[in-house]
One Martini backbone bead per residue (centre of mass of N, CA, C, O) as a GRO file, in nm:
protein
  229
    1UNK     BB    1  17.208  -4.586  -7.556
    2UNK     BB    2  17.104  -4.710  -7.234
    3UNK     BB    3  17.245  -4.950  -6.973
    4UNK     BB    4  17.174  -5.122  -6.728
    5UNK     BB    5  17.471  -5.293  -6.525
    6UNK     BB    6  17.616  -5.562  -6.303
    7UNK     BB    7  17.914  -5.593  -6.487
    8UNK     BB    8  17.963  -5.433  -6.740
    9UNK     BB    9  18.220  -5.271  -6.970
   10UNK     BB   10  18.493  -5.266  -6.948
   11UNK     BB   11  18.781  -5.443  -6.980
   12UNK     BB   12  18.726  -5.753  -6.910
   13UNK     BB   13  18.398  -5.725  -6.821
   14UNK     BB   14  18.463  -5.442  -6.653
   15UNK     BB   15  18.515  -5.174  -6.445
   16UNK     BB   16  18.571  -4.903  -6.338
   17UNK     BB   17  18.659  -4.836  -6.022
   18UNK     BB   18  18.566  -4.508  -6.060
   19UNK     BB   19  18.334  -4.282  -6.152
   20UNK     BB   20  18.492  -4.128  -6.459
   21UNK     BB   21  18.578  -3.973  -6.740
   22UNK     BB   22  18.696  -4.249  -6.845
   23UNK     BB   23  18.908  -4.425  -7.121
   24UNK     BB   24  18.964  -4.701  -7.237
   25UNK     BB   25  19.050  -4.884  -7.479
   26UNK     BB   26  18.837  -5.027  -7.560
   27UNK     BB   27  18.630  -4.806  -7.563
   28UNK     BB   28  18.831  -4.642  -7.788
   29UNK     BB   29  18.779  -4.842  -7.979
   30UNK     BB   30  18.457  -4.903  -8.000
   31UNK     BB   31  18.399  -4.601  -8.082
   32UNK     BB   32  18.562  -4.572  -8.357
   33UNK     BB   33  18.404  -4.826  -8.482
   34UNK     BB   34  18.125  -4.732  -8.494
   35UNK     BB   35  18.213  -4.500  -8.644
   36UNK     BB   36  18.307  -4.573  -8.891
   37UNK     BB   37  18.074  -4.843  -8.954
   38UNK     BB   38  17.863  -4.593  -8.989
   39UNK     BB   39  17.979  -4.401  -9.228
   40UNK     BB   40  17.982  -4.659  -9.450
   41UNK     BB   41  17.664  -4.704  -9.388
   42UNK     BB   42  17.555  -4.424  -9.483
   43UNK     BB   43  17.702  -4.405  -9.767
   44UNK     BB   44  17.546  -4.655  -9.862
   45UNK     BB   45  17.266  -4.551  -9.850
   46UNK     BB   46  17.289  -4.230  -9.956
   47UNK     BB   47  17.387  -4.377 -10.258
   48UNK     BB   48  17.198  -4.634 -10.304
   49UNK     BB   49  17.337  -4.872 -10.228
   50UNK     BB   50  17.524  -5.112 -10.301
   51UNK     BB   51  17.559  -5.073 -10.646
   52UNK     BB   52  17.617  -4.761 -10.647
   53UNK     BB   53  17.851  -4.733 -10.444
   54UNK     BB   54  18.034  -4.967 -10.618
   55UNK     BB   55  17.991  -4.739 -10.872
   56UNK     BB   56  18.125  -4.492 -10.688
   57UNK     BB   57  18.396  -4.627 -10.652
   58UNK     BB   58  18.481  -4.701 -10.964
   59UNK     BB   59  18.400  -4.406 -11.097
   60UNK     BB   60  18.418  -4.205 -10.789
   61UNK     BB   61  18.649  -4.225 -10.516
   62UNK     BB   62  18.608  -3.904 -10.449
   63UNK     BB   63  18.284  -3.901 -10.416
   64UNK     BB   64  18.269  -4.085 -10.193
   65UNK     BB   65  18.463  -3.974  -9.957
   66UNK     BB   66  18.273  -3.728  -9.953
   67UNK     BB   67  18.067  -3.917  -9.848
   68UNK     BB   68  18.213  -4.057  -9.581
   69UNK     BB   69  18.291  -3.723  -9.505
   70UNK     BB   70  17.979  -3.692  -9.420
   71UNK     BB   71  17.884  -3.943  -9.242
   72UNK     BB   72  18.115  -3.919  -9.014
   73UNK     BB   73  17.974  -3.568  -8.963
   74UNK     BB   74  17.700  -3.706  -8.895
   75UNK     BB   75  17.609  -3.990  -8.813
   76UNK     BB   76  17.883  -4.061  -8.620
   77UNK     BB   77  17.827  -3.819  -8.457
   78UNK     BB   78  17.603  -3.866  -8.353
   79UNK     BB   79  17.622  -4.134  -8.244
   80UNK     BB   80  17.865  -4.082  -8.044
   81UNK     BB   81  17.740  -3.848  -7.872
   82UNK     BB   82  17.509  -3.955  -7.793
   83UNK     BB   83  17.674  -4.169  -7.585
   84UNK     BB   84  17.840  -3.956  -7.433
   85UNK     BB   85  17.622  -3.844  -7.312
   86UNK     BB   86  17.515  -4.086  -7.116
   87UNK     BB   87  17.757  -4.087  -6.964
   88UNK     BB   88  17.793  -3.809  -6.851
   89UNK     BB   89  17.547  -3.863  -6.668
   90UNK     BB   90  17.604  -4.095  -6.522
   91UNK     BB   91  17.850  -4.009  -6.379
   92UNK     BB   92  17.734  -3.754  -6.239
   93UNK     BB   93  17.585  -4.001  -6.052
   94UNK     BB   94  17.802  -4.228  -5.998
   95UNK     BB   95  17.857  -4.377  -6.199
   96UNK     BB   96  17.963  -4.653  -6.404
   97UNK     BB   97  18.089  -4.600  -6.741
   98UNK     BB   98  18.083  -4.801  -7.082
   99UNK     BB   99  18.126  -4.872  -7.420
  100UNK     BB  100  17.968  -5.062  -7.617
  101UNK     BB  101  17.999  -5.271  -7.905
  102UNK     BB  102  17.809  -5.417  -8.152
  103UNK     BB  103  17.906  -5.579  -8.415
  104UNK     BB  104  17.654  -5.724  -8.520
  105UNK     BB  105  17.515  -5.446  -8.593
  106UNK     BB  106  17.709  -5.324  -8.765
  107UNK     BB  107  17.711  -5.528  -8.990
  108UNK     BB  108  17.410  -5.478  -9.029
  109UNK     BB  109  17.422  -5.224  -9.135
  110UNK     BB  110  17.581  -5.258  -9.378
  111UNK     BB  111  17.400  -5.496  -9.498
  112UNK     BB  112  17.112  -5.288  -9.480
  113UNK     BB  113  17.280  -5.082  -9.685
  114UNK     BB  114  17.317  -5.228  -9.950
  115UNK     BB  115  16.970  -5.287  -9.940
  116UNK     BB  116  16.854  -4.975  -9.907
  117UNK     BB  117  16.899  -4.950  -9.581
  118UNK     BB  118  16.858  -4.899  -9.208
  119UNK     BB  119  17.020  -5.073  -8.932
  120UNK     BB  120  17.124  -4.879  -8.615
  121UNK     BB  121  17.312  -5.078  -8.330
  122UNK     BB  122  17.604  -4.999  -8.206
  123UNK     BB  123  17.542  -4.968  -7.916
  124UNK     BB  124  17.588  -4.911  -7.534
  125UNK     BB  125  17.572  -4.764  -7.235
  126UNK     BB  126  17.706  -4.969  -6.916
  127UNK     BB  127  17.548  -4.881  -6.598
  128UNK     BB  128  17.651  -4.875  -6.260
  129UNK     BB  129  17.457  -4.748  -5.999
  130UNK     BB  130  17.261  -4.571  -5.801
  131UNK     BB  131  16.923  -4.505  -5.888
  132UNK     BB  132  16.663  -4.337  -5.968
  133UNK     BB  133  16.457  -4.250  -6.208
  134UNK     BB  134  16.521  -3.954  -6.275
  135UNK     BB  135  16.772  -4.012  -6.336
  136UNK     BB  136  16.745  -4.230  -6.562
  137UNK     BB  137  16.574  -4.030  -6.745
  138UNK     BB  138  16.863  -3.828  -6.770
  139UNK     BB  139  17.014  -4.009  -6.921
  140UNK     BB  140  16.845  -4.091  -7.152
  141UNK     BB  141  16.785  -3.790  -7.222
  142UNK     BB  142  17.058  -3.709  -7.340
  143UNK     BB  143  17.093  -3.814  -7.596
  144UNK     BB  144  16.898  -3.692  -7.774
  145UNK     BB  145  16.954  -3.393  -7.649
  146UNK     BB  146  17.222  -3.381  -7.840
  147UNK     BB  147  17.104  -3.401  -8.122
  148UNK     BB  148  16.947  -3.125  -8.089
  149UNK     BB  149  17.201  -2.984  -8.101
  150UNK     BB  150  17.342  -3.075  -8.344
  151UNK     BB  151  17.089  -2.968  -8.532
  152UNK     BB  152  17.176  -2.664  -8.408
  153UNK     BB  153  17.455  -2.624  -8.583
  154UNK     BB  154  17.382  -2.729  -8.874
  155UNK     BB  155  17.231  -2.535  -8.968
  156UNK     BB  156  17.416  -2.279  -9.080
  157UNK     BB  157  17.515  -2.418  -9.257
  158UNK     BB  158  17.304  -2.489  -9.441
  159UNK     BB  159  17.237  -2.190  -9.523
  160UNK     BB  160  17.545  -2.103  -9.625
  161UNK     BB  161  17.498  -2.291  -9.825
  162UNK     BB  162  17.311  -2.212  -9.953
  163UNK     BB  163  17.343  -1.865 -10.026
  164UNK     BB  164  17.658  -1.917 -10.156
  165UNK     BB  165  17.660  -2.213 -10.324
  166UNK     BB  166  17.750  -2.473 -10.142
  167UNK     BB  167  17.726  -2.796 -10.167
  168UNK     BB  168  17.870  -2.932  -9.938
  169UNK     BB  169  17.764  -2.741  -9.690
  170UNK     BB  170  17.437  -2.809  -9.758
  171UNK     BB  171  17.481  -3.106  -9.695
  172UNK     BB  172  17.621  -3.124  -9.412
  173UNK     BB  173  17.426  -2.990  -9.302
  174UNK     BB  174  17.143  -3.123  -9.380
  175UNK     BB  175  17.214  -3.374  -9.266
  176UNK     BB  176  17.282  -3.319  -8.988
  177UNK     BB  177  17.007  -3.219  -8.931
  178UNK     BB  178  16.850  -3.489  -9.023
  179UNK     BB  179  16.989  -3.699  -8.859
  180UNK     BB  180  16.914  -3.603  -8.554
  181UNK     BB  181  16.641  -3.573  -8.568
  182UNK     BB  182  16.587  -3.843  -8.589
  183UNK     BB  183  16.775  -3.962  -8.365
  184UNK     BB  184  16.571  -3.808  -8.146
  185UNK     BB  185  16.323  -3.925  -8.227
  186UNK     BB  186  16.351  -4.227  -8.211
  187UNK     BB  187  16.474  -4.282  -7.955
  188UNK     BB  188  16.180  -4.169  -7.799
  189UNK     BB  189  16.077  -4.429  -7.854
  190UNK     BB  190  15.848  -4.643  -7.632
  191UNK     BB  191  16.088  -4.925  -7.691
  192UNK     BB  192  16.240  -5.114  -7.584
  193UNK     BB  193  16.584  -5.011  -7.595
  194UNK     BB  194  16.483  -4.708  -7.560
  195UNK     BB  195  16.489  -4.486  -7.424
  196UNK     BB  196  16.177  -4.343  -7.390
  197UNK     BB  197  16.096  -4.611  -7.195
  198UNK     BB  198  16.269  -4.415  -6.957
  199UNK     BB  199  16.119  -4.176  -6.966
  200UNK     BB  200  15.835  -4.275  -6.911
  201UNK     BB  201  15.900  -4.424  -6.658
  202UNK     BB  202  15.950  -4.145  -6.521
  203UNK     BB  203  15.786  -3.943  -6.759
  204UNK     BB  204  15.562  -3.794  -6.976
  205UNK     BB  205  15.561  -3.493  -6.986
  206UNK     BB  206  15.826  -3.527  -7.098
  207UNK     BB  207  15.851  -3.675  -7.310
  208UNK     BB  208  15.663  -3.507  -7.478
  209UNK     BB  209  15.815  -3.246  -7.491
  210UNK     BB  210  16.010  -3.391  -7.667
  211UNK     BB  211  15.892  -3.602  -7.872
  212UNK     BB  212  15.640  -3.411  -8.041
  213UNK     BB  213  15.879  -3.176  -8.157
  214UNK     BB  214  16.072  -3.371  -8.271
  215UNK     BB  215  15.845  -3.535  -8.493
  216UNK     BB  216  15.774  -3.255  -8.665
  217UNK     BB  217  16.001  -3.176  -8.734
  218UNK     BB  218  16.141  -3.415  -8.876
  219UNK     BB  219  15.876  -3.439  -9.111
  220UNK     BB  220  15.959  -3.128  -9.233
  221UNK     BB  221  16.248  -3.176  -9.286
  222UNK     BB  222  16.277  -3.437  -9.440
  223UNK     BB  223  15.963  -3.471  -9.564
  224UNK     BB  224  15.877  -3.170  -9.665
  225UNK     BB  225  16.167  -3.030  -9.781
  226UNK     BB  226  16.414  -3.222  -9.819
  227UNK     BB  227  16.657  -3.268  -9.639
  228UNK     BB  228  16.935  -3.452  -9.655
  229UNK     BB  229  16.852  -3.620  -9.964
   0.00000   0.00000   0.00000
């Protein structure tokens, strides 16, 4: 997600003098963390809930790891580009632009992970400065279009696993395909603080060019194949 904002950013909760592609420590330790316990969230998700997890952390904490290190480069990574989609378009208009990590929401992740579902909102970047409709429409929408890019990096996996018959590569590149459909697909969605929102607000019919194939191939990829899960 992508937040203009009339004052928050950087360390010190003020943004970097200048619109430019840095980043601050705050901003570099914010994305660590949220890149981790989004990770954490995930792998405990699709371990099958808490109870699950914690047995297979302590019947085979080998196989958690791997699980671990697959939720890392497929969820953590998906939700991580996402946010820098958004700062990259944002600067890029001479925005000044920072993430900030929601604490209590990666907590919430973690915790509606034990039970058995997933709600993550790691935090979103905070942007200000003179924007048209159209620039604020193509910050939000750079962030969904990265994830679009990430599904179809993954494809190749997912294939030369299924082909070779590599069980971990089926799965990275299946997830990774699986998770970022849906992450472009739910952003899209023209509702409270998601992108869609502001695409929406800006046109409609690129929302729909982007959200309608978007959200059939995520139903065909996730719920009719059965891909990533």
């Amino acid at each position: 997600m992508s937040a203009p904002d009339g004052g928050r950013g950087a360390a010190g909760g003020r943004f970097e003098p200048d619109p430019s592609l840095r980043f601050s420590g705050q901003e570099i330790q914010d994305l660590l963390i949220a890149w981790l316990a989004l990770g954490v969230a995930f792998a405990i998700f699709f371990a099958g809930g808490g109870q699950r997890a914690i047995a297979l952390v302590t019947g085979s904490p080998s196989t958690f790891a791997v699980a671990l290190v697959v939720s890392l480069l497929t969820a953590g990574v998906g939700f991580l580009l996402h946010e820098l989609g958004h700062k990259v378009m944002a600067v890029r208009y001479g925005n000044i632009a920072a993430f900030r990590a929601e604490y209590n929401m990666l907590f919430l992740a973690i915790m509606s992970a034990f039970l058995g579902f997933i709600f993550a909102a790691p935090g979103a970047v905070h942007h200000r400065g003179r924007l048209t409709d159209r620039q604020h429409g193509l910050i939000a929408l750079a962030g969904p279009a990265v994830n679009l890019v990430l599904a179809v990096v993954f494809v190749p996996l997912w294939i030369g696993g299924v082909a070779l018959g590599i069980d971990l590569l089926e799965l990275l590149g299946g997830r990774g395909l699986a998770v970022n459909l849906f992450l472009a697909a739910f952003n899209m969605i023209p509702i409270g603080a998601l992108d869609g929102k502001t695409i929406v607000g800006w046109s409609k019919a690129v929302w729909a060019a982007v959200f309608l194939p978007s959200i059939a191939v995520t139903v065909y990829v996730v719920f009719v194949l059965g891909v990533g899960f």
